[in-house]
N, C-alpha and C positions, 0 to 999 in steps of 0.2 A: 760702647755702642752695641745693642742688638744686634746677633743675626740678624738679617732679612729674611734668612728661612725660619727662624721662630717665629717670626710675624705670619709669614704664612703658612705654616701650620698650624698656628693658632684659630688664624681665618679658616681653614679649611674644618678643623672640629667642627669650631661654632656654626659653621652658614653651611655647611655642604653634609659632614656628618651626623651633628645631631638637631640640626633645621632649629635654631635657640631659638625662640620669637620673643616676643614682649609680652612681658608681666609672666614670665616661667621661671621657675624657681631652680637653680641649676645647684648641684654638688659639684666641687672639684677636687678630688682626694690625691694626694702624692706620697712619696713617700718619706727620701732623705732632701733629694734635687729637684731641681728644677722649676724655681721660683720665676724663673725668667719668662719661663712658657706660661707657667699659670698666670702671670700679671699678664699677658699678649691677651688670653683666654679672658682673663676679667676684664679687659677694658674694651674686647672685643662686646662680649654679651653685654655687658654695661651702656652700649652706644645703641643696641638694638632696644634697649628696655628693660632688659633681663635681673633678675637679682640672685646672684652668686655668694656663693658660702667657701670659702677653704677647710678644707680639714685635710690635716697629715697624721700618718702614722708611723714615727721611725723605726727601720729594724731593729737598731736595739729595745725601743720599749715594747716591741712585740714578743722578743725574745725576752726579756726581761718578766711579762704578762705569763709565758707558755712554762718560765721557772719557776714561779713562785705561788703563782693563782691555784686557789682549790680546785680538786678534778673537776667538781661538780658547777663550778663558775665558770671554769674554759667550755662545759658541754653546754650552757648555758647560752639562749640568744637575749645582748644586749637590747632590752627594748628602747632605750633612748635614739639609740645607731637605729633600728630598724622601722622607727617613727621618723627619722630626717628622711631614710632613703624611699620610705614608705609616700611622703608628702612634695617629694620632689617631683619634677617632670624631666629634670635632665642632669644624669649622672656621666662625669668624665675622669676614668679616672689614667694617672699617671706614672709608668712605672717608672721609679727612680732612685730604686734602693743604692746604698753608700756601700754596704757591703752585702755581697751575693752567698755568703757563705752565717750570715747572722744564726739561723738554725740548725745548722750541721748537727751540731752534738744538742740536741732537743729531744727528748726522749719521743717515740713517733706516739705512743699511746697518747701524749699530750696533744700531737697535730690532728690526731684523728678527735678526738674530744674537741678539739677547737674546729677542725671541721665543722661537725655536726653544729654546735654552738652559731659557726655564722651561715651555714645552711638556709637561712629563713631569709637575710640579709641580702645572698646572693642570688637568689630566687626572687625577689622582689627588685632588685636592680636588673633583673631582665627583662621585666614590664615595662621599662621607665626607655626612652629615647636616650640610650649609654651609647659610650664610645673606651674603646680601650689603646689609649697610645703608650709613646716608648719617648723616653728624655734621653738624648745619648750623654755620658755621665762616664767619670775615669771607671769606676766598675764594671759597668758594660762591657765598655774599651778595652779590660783587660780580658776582662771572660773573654772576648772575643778575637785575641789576640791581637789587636791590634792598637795602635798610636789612637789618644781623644781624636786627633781631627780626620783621623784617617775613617775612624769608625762618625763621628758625624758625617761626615760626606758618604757614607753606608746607607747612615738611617733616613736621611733626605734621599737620597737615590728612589729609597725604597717606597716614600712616600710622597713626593711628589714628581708622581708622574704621569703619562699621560692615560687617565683612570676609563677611559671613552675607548681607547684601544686595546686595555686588557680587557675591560669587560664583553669586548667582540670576542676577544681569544676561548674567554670560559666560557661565554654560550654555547662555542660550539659542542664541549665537552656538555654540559647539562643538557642541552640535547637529546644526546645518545645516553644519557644515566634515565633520563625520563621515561623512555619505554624496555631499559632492560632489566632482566629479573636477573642473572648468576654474571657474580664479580669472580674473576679467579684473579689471583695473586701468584705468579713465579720468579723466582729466585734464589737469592742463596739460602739454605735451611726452610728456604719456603715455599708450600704448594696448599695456599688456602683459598677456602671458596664459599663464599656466603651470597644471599638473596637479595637484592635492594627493591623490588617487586611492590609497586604499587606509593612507595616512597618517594619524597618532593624532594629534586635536588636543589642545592640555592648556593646559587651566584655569588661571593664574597666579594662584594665591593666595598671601598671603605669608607662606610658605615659604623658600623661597630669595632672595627679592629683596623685602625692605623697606623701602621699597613696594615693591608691587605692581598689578595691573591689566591684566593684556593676556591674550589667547589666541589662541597659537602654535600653528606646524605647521613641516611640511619639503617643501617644492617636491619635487618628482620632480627629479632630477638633470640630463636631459635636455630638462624640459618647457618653462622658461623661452624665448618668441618676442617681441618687440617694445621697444619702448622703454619708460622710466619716467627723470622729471625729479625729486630730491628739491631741495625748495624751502628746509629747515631747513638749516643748519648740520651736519657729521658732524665729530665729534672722536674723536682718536686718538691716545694718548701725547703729548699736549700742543699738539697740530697743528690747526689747524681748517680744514675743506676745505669750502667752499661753491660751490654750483650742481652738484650732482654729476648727471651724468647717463648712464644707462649704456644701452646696444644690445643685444640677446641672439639668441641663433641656437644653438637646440638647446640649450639652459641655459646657453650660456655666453657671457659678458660681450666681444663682439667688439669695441665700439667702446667708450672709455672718453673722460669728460674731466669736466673743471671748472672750475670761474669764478674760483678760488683754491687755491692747493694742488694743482697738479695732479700736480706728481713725485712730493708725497708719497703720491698716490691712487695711481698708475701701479706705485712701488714696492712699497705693501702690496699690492697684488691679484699682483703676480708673483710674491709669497712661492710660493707652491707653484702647484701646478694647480688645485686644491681653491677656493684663492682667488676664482678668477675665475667661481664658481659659489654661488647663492642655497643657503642652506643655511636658510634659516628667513622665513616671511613672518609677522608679529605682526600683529594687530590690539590701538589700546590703546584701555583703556574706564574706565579711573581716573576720575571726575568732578571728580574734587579738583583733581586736576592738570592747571589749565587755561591753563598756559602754558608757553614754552620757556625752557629755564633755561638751557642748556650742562650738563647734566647726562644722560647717558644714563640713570640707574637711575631717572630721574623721567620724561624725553621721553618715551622710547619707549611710556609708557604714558600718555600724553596722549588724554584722548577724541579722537572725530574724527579721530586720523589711523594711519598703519597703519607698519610697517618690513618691511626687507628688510635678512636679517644677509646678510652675501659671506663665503661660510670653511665652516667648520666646521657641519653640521647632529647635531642633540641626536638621542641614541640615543631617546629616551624617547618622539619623534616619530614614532621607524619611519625616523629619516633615515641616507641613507647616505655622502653627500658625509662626504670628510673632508681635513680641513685647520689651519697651524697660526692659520690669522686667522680671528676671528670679528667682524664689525664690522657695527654694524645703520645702518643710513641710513635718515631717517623722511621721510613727505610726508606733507603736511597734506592730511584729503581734504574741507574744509569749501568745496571747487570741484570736488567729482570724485564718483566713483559705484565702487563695487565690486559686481562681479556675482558670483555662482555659479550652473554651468548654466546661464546665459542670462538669469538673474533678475538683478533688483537687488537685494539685499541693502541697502544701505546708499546714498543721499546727500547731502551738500552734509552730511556729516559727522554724518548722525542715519540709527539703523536704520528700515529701516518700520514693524515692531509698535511702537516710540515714537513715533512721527508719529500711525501707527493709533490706539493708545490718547491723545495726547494731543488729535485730533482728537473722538475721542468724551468726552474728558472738557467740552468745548468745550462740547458738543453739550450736555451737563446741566445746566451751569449756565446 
């Protein structure tokens, strides 16, 4: 028997996420898992009118592609792939890999070459009404140390919930991002400060990324001055790079290093110029998700702490950096303070008007 929460989340992609209508041509791409969700997914858009395609790509034959393929075929964009996602009107795709570690030992010259190669791919699936979800899966489960069902009952948490009431919570923050111009960042190893000035913050609901929780902006290109220590973990095509911590001078990343994975950080940021530049600072405010899993589409929305993508900033920001890396690095800020204008906004990983209001509820009882 089905979940009844894959049933709905199934429903919630189709009709809420990416609004499927009739006679729309949908992609559903996965990876190793999660055949259950996508048949909820197809027979959902199927009853609206829809007509759906599957495509998977397992890690191993990705890995398998990244060993053997000539340099010049990985840097290469498949045109067949960039024709389906090119004629589609709705792309969803599924993260579901079998093993989380398939890439490790992949020489990174080859991910960067295969970067660039699907570069054109994923630039054109940002056009299209996408959604990006998560299949809870024993790999998941393990990265994230926890039992299968312990972590399903995680990723439902995270995702159905009541989305009418977080989205009150981040207005208030996009708000206050709308008319300020200087972010400072303090805490441990860090005291950075850049410009979000004239920049559109947007609301994360889920839309594109299921879950959801944070609200985004795009640094000014230039404005990034001072240091920041990320304390979590940052993963990358199968790669985990900890103690990341970066220097900046004029928005750009002059001094680099880490406490693990350091070539592999040193390599992704010289992918282009673009790299070596903040293209997005998040604040996350999920409540559900209150812990680090090794999962970007659940971290970065973690209450309490905030990221910083290096690559590529989102058009939909006002941002202009561009680039083919986009990779967000989180820090916990439940030891740290975020200003705007001078102010505090936020610390020791709770806003003021929560502190405020939860001091005056104090007060009543």
């Amino acid at each position: 028997m089905t979940d009844p929460r894959i049933i709905e989340h199934a429903k919630f992609i189709v009709n809420k996420s990416t609004r499927v209508k009739k006679n729309d041509n949908v992609v559903v791409h996965l990876d190793d898992d999660g055949m259950d969700l996508e048949v909820e997914i197809y027979k959902e858009a199927a009853g609206i009118g829809a007509h759906s395609i599957i495509i998977a790509l397992p890690s191993e034959a990705l890995r398998g592609e990244l060993a053997n393929a000539p340099t010049d075929a990985l840097a290469s964009t498949p045109k067949h792939i960039l024709s389906l996602i090119s004629s589609c009107d709705v792309y969803i795709g599924i993260r579901s890999d079998s093993n989380l570690r398939s890439l490790a030992s992949t020489d990174p010259r080859n991910l960067a070459l295969y970067s660039k190669g699907q570069h054109p791919i994923n630039e054109t699936r940002l056009t299209k009404r996408w959604c990006l979800t998560q299949y809870p899966n024993e790999a998941y489960a393990q990265e994230a140390g926890m039992s299968l069902t312990e972590y399903q009952d995680f990723v439902y948490r995270a995702i159905l919930l009541d989305v009418d009431e977080q989205h009150k919570r981040m207005e208030k923050l996009a708000t206050l991002m709308k008319t300020a111009d200087k972010v400072r960042l303090i805490g441990d190893r860090t005291n950075l400060e850049f410009s979000i000035k004239g920049r559109t913050p947007v609301i994360s609901d889920p839309v594109h990324n299921v879950p959801s929780g944070e609200v985004f902006t795009a640094p000014l290109d230039t404005s990034a001055n001072g240091e920041i220590y990320f304390d979590l973990p940052a993963i990358r095509l199968g790669r985990e790079v900890r103690g990341v911590h970066l220097n900046f001078k004029d928005g750009k990343a002059v001094d680099v290093s880490a406490e693990q994975n350091e070539d592999f950080l040193r390599e992704q940021l010289n992918i282009d110029d673009g790299a070596k530049r903040s293209g997005e600072f998040g604040v996350g405010m999920n409540l559900n998700i209150d812990r680090f899993t090794k999962n970007i589409l659940f971290d970065e929305k973690i209450g309490g702490t905030i990221h910083l993508a290096m690559g590529r900033a989102y058009k939909e920001n006002g941002g202009t950096n561009e680039s083919i890396l986009h990779w967000d690095f989180i820090k916990n800020m439940h030891q740290g303070r975020i200003m705007m204008d001078g102010k505090t906004i936020q610390e020791n990983g709770r806003f003021l008007w929560e502190s405020q209001a939860s001091s005056r509820q104090s007060k009543r009882e």
